[in-house]
C-alpha positions in Angstrom: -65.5 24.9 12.4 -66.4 21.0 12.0 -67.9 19.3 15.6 -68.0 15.8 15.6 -70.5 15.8 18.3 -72.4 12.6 18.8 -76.3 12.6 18.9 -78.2 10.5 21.7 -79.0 7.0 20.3 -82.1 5.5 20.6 -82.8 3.3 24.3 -82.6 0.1 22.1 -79.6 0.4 20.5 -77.8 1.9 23.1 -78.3 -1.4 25.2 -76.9 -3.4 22.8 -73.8 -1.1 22.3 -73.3 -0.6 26.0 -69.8 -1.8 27.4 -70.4 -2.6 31.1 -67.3 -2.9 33.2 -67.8 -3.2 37.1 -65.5 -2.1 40.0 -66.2 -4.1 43.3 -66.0 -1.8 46.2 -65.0 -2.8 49.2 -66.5 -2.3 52.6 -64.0 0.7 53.4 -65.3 2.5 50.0 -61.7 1.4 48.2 -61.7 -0.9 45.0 -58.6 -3.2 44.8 -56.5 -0.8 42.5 -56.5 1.7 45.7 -59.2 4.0 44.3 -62.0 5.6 46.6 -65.6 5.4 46.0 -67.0 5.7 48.9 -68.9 3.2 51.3 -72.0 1.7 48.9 -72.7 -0.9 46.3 -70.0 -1.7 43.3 -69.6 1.2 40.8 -70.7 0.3 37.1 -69.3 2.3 34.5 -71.2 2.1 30.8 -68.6 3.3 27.6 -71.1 4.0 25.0 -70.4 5.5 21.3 -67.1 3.9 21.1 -65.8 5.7 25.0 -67.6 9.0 23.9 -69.6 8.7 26.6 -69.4 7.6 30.1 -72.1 7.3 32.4 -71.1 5.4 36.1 -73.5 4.5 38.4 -73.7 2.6 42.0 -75.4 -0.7 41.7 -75.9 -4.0 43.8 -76.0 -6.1 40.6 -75.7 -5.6 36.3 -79.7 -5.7 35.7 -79.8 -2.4 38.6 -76.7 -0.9 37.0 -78.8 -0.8 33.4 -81.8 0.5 34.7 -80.1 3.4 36.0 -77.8 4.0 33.3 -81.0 4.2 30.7 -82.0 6.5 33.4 -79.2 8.9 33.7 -78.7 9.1 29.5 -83.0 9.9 29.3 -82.5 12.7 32.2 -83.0 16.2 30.9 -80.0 19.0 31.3 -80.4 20.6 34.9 -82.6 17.5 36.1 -81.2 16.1 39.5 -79.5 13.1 38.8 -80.7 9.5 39.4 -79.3 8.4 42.4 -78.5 12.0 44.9 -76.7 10.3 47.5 -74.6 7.8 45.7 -70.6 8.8 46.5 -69.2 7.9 43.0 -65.4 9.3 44.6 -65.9 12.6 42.4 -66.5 11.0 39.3 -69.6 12.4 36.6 -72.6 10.2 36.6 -72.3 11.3 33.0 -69.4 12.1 30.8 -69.1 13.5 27.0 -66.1 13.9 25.1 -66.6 15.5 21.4 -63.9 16.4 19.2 -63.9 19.8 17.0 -61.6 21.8 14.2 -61.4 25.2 15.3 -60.4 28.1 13.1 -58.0 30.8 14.2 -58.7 34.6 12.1 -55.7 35.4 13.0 -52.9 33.1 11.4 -56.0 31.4 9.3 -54.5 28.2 11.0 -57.0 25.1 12.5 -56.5 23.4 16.1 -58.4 20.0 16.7 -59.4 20.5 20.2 -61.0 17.8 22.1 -64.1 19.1 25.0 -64.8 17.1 27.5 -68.1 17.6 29.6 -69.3 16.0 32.8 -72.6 16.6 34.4 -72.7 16.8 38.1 -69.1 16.9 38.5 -68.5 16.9 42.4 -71.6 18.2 43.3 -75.4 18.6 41.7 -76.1 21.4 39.6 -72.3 21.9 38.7 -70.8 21.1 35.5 -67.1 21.2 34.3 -65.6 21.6 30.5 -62.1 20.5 29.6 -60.7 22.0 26.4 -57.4 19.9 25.4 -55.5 21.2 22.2 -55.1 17.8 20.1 -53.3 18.7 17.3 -50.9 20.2 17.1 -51.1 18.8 20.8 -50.9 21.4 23.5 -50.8 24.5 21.0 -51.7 27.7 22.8 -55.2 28.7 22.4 -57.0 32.3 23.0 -58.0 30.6 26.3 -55.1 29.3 27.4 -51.0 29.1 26.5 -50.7 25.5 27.6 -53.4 23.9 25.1 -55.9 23.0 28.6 -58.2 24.7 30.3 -61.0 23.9 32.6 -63.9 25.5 33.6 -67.0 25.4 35.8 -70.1 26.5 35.3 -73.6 25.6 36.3 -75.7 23.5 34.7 -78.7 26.2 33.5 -75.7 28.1 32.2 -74.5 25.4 29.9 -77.8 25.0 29.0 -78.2 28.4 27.9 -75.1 28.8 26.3 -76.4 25.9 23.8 -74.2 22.9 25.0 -70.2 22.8 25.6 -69.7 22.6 21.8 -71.1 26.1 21.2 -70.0 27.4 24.4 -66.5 26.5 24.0 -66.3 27.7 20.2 -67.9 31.1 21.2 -65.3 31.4 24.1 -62.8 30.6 21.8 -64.1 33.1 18.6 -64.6 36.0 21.6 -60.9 35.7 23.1 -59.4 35.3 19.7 -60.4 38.8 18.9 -58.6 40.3 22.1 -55.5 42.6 21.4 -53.7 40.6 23.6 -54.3 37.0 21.5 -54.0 39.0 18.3 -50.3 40.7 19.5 -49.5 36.8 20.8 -50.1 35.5 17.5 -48.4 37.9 15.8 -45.1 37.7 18.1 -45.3 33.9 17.2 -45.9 34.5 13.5 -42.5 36.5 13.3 -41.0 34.1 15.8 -41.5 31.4 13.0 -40.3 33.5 10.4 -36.8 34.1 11.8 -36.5 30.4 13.0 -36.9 29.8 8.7 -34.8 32.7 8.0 -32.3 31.0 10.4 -32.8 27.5 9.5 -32.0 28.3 5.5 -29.2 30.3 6.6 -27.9 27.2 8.5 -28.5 24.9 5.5 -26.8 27.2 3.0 -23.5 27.1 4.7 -23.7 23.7 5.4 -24.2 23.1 1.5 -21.5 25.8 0.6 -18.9 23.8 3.1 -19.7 20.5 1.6 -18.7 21.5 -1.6 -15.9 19.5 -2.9 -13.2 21.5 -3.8 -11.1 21.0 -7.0 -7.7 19.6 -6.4 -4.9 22.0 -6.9 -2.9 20.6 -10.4 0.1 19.6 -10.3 3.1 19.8 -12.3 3.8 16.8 -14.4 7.0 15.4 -14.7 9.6 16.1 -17.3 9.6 13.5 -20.0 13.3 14.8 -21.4 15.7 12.6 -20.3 19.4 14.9 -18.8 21.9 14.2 -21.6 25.3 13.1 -20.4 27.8 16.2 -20.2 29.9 15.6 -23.9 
């Protein structure tokens, strides 16, 4: 297993590498695309580490939106966030994405899975992982048939797991050594052998039927010429 998680980077440089895009909210909490934010100042959204990371915010102008930003990214896991009683319309204060290669035992084959963690996520103290199969995109995984999953969980236990990259590749390892994953994955296994078996069978006949056939020889004519009755 390979993570391509990304480490903080330092306050600095992340100001200089901060994409700031602003949503103007309304007075009835809607921005102009129809969204809902809730009654409040404009929402500021920062992409950092090429969209990695998200980290949204509530702010009267850019300079506010920054300070709290570099706020959010130095608050500790399970700290309350910045701003409690900003509505951001159920949106994280602070999104991760990280991309891994994950290993199945069983068939020996590797999923890139994409995990997608956001702090806070609806309420304080409540996090949420997305798994997402990437490639091959949506392959069934010991946690789920459809290649997603979601899950809640609080923030101390995230935190004691070791962070949604461990957390997700132990969940994974642990229900990939389940009888029922294991008989799955061996259904499938068999399923793609007789698809082969069936496929060459297929492209056997259709090169047997292609085959030109010799044309049948016939008789040439008689070169003796009938000879008038004497």
């Amino acid at each position: 297993m390979t993570g391509r998680g990304r480490k903080p980077l330092p306050h600095a440089e992340v100001a200089l590498k901060m994409e700031l895009q602003r949503i103007r909210v309304r007075a009835d909490g809607y921005d102009a695309s129809g969204a809902y934010w809730g009654a409040g100042s404009d929402v500021f959204i920062a992409s950092l580490q090429n969209g990695a990371q998200e980290i949204t915010v509530r702010a009267k102008f850019a300079a506010e939106a920054r300070t709290k930003i570099m706020a959010e990214l130095a608050r500790a896991p399970g700290a309350a966030k910045v701003a409690q009683h900003d509505p951001l319309g159920g949106a994280s204060p602070n999104k991760t994405r990280y991309e891994i290669e994950w290993r199945d035992l069983v068939t020996g084959s590797t999923t890139r899975i994409r995990i997608t963690h956001a702090r806070d996520y609806l309420i304080a103290g409540q996090d949420h992982v997305e798994v997402e199969a990437l490639a091959p995109k949506k392959a069934a995984l010991p946690i789920t048939e459809t290649g997603y999953r979601s899950q809640f969980l609080s923030a101390l236990e995230l935190i004691n797991a070791g962070g949604p990259v461990t957390f997700v590749t132990a969940w994974l390892d642990r229900e990939a050594k389940s009888k029922d994953w294991q008989k799955r994955q061996t259904v499938r296994k068999q399923g793609d052998l007789f698809q082969w078996a069936d496929a060459n069978s297929e492209v056997g006949k259709r090169k047997r039927s292609a085959k030109a056939k010799r044309p049948k020889a016939k008789a040439a004519p008689s070169r003796r010429r009938k000879r008038d009755p004497e």
